[in-house]
C-alpha positions in Angstrom: 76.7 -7.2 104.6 77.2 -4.1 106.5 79.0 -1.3 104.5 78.2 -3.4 101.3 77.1 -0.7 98.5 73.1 -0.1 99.3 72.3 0.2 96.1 72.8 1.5 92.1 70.4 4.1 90.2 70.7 4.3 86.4 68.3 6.9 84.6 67.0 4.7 81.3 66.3 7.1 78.1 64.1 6.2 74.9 67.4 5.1 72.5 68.7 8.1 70.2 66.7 9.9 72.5 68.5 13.3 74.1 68.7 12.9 77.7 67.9 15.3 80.2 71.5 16.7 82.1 72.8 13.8 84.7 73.1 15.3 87.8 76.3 14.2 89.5 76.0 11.5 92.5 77.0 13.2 95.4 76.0 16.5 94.3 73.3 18.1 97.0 71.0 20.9 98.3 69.8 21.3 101.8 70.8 17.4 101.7 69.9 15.6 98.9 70.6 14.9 95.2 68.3 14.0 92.2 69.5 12.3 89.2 68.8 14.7 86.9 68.1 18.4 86.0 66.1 19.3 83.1 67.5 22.4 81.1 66.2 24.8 83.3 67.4 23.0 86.3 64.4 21.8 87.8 64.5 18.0 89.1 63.2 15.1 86.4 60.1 14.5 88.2 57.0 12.6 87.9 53.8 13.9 87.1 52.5 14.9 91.0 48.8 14.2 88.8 48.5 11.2 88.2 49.1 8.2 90.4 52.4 6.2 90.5 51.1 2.3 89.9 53.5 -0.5 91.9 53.7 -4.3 91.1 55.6 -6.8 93.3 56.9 -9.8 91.4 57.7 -13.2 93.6 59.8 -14.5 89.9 63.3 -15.8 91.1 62.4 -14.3 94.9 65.1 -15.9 97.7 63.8 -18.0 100.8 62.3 -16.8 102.9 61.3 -13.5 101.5 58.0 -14.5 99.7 55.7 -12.2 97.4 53.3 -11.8 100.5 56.6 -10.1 102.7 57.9 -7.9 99.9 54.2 -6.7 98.9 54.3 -5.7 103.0 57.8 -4.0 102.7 56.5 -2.1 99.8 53.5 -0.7 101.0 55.4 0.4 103.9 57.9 2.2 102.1 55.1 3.6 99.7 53.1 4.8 102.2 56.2 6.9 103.7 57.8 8.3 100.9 54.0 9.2 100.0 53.8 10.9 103.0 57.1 13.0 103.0 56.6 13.9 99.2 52.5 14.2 98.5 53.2 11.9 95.5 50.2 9.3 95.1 52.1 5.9 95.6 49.9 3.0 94.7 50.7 -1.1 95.1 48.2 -2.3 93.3 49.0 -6.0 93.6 51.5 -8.7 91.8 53.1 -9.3 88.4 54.8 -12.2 87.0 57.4 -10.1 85.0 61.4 -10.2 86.3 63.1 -7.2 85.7 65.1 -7.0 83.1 66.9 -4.4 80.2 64.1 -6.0 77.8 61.0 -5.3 80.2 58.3 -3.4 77.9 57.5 0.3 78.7 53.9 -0.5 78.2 51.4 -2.2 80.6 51.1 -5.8 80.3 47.4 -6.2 79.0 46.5 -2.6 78.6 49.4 -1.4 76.0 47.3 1.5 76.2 49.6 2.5 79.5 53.1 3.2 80.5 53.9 0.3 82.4 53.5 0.2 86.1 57.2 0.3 88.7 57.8 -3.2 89.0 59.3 -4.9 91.9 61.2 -7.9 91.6 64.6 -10.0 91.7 67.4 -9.7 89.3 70.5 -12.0 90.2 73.8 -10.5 89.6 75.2 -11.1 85.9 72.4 -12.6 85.3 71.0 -10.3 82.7 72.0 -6.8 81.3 71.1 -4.5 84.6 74.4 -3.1 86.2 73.8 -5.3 89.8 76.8 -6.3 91.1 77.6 -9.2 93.8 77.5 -6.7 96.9 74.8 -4.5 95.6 71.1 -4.6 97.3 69.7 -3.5 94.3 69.3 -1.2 91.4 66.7 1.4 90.5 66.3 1.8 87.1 63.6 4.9 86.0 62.4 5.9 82.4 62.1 9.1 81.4 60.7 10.1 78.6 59.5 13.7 76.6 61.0 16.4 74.6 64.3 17.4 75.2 65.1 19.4 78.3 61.1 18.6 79.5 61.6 15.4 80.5 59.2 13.5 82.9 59.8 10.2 84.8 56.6 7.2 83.6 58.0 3.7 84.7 60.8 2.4 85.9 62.1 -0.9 87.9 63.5 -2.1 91.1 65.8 -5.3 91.0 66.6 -6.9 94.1 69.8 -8.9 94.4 67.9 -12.4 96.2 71.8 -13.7 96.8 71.7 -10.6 99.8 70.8 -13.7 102.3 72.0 -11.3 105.0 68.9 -9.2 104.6 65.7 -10.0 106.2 62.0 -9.1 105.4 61.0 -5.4 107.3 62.6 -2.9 109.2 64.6 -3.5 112.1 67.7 -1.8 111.1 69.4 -0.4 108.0 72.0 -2.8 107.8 70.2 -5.5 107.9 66.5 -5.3 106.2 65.2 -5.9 103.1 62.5 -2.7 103.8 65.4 -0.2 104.4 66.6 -1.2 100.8 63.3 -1.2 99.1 62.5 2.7 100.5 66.3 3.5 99.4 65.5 2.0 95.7 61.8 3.4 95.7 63.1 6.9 96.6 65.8 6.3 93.7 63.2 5.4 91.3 61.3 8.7 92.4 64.0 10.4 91.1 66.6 10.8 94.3 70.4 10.1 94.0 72.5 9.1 96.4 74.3 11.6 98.7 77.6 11.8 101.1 75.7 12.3 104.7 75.0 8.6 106.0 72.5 10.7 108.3 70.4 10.5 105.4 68.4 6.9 104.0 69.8 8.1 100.5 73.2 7.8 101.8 75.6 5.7 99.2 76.2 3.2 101.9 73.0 1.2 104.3 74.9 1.9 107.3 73.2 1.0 110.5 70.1 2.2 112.5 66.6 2.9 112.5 64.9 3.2 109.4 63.8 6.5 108.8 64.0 9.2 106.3 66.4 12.3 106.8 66.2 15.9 106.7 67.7 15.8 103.5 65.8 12.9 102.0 62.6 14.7 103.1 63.8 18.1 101.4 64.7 15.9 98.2 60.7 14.3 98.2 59.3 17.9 98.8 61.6 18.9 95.6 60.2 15.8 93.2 57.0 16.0 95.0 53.1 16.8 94.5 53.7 20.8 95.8 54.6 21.3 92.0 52.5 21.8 89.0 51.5 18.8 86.8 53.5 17.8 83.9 52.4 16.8 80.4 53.1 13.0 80.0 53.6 12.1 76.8 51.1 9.2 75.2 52.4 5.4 76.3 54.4 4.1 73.4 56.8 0.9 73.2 60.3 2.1 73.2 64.1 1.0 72.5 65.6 1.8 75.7 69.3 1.6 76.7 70.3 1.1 79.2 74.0 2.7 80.5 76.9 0.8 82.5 77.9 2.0 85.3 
């Protein structure tokens, strides 16, 4: 529904594990916001190296939005944030996983990997992820490393499929399901939300085309492949927690 809350972002930490500092929602510079700062300030990023693997999952999907139409919608949205930030976004196909607190950090059938960003559907108070009734979805990244050096290496995207209102591409903000997965996508990339509904990161969907901002662009640039690669610790299976809202 228009003016419905867009969308959640909760930064997931290995358990006992000290947490880089959480940027506050809101917070910006030259229009945008990241989630959070490691200790010398600098964005929690991903490593601008190495590619950034994206499954689509069909599990628990609403009708009329079928795997084949969100796999679309994501590649679309891949292949603009890719653009605006240099990072390598790659969908390399479908998973049968449903996001969820529980979901492994490691790469179903190659343990030997952090697990790719999965895409999928997550009904409100269904499970332990913080989506609520009105939201379009959550973005939930892992980071992981030494303290103050953190680096972002999976993360999830849960789409709320009792959103009938939305519709597969992007027509308009307020209205499609691609708006909302290039919101979440960016989220998971590391952007929080921000008070200027000028910008695709705004807190609300609004209405109108679907296109990225100054700010939003200025936020990619920040999180983006212009900066130098970042050691990314091994794969290993970890205890995360995940935080309320």
């Amino acid at each position: 529904m228009l003016g419905a809350a867009a969308a959640a972002a909760v930064l997931l930490v290995p358990r006992g594990g000290a947490p880089a500092t959480q940027a506050p929602v809101g917070a910006s510079s030259d229009g945008y916001a990241v989630w959070a700062r490691n200790a010398d300030g600098t964005p929690v990023r991903w490593d601008p190296c190495s590619p950034i693997v994206i499954v689509a999952s069909e599990v628990g999907s609403p009708d009329g939005y079928a795997l084949e139409a969100l796999t679309t919608d994501l590649e679309q949205a891949a292949s603009v944030l890719a653009e605006a930030s240099g990072l390598d976004l790659d969908v390399v196909g479908s998973s049968d996983e449903a996001p969820g607190a529980g979901r492994s950090t490691l790469a179903a059938g190659d343990r030997s990997r952090w697990a790719p960003i999965l895409v999928g559907w997550h009904r409100p108070g269904h499970g332990s992820l913080p989506l609520r009734d009105v939201d379009r979805g959550v973005a939930v990244p892992v980071a992981v490393g030494s303290p103050g050096e953190r680096v972002y290496v999976t993360g999830q995207i849960a789409l709320n499929p009792d959103r009938t209102d939305l519709v597969p591409g992007f027509d308009d903000r307020a209205t499609s399901w691609g708006s909302t997965v290039t919101h979440e996508l960016a989220h998971v990339l590391g952007l929080a939300h921000v008070d200027d509904p000028a910008q695709l990161l705004h807190t609300y969907p609004g209405a109108g085309p679907v296109v990225l901002g100054g700010g939003d662009r200025a936020g990619l640039r920040a999180v983006g492949a212009d900066l130098d690669c970042l050691d990314v610790p091994e794969p290993v299976e970890l205890d995360v927690a995940v935080p309320t809202r």
